[in-house]
C-alpha positions in Angstrom: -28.7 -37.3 -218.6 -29.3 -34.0 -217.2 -28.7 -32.5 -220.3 -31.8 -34.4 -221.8 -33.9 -33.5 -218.9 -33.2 -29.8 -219.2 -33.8 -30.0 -222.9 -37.2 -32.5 -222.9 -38.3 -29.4 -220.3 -37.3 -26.8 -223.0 -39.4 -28.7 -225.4 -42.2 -29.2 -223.5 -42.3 -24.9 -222.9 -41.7 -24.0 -226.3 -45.1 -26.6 -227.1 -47.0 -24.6 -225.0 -45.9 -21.7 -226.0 -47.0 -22.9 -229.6 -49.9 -23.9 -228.5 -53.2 -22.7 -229.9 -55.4 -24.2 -227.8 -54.4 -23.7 -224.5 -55.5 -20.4 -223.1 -53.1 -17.8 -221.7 -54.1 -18.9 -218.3 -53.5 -22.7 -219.0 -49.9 -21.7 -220.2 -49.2 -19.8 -217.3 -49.7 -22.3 -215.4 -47.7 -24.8 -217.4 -44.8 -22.6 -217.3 -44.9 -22.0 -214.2 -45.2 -26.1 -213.1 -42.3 -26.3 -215.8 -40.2 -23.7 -214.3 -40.2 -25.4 -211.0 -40.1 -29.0 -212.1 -37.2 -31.0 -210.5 -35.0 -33.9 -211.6 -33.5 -36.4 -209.5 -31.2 -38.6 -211.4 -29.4 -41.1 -210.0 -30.1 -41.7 -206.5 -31.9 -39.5 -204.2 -29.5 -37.1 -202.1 -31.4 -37.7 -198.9 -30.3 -41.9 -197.2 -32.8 -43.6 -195.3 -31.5 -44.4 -192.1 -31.9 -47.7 -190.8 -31.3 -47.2 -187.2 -33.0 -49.1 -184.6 -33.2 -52.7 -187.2 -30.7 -54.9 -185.3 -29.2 -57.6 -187.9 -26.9 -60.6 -186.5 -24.3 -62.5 -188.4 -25.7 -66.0 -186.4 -29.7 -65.2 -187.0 -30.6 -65.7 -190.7 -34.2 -66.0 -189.8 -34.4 -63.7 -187.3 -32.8 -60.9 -189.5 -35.3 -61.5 -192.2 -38.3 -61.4 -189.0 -36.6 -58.4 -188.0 -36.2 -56.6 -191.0 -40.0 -57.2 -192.2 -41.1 -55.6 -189.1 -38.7 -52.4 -189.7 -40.1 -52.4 -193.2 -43.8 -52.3 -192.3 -43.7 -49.9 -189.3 -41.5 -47.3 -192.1 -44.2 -48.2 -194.4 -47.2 -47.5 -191.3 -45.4 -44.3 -190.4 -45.6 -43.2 -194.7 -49.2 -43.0 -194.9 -49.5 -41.1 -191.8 -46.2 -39.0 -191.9 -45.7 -37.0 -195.0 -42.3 -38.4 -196.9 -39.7 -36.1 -196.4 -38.2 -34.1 -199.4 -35.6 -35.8 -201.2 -36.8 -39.4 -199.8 -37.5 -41.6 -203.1 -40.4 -44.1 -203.5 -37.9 -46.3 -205.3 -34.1 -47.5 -204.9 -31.5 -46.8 -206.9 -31.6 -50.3 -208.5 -35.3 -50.0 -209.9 -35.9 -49.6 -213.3 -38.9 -48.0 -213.5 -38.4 -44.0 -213.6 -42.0 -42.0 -212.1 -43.5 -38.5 -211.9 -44.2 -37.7 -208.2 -47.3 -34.3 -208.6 -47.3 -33.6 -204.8 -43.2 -32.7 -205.4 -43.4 -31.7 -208.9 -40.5 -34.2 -209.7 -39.3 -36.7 -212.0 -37.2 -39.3 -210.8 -35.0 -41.3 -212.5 -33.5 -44.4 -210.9 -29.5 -45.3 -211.1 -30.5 -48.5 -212.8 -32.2 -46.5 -215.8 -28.7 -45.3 -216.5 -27.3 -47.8 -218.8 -27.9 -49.7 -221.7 -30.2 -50.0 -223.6 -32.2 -47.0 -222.1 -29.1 -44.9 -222.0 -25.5 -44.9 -222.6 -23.5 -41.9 -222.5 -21.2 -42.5 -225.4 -24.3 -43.3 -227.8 -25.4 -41.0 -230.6 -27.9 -38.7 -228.8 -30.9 -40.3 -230.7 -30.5 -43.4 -229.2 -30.9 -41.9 -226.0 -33.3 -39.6 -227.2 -35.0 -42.0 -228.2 -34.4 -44.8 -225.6 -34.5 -42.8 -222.4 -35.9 -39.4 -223.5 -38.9 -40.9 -224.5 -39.1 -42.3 -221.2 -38.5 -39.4 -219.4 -40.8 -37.1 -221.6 -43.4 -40.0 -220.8 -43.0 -39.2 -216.9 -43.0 -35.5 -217.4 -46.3 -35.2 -219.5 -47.6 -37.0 -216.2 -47.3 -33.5 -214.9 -49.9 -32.5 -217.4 -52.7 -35.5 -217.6 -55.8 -34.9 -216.0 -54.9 -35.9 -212.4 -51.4 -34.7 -213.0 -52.8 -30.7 -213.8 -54.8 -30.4 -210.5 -51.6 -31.8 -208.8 -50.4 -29.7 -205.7 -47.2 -28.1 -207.2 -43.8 -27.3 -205.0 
């Protein structure tokens, strides 16, 4: 997976290296956001920690009460906190890959990582295809009109 990150990048930087519209300014820039573009695969390196929610194996209800409140306070403290590096917007079991600007990153979620949007003993077109597109998809984010003014790493 990697491998087609690393490559979708390298084709991305030899389009605008090919490009005769973009001025030499324009593809500085968009080597430079290339150049420090990350990939998270998989899951994120940094665990939330989920101190302070108290579960109990006799309180059903009460856990679900509990753990609601512990959810929306994290979510309070979000939008005035920033989120700390390596802390992903998603788990590992969404499928739905994303282009964060303010880190210059594109994330790819554990549940992405089979069939059919990838499968490591597939011909590499399928994946190419199946995945890469996505993941191409997420990185021209980087590039769109809100994603170009984006504060880079």
């Amino acid at each position: 997976m990697k491998t087609i990150v690393t490559n979708l990048v390298r084709a991305f930087r030899e389009a605008v290296a090919d490009s005769p519209w973009m001025s030499e300014r324009a593809k500085r820039a968009a080597r430079g956001k290339l150049a420090t573009l990350a990939a998270q695969v998989g899951y994120s390196d940094r665990w939330r920690s989920c101190n302070g929610l108290e579960i109990r194996a006799d309180d059903l209800f009460g856990n679900l009460q509990r753990a609601r409140q512990f959810e929306g306070a994290y979510k309070l403290q979000r939008v005035t906190n920033p989120v700390p590096n390596g802390e992903w917007l998603v788990t590992p079991q969404t499928v739905n890959a994303y282009y964060n600007p303010v880190l210059n990153e594109v994330v790819v979620p554990a549940a992405m990582l089979q069939p059919p949007l990838f499968d490591p003993n597939a011909d590499d077109a399928a994946n190419y295809g199946a995945i890469g597109a996505i993941v191409g998809h997420e990185i021209a984010r980087g590039f769109d009109d809100r994603g170009r003014t984006s504060t880079e790493r």
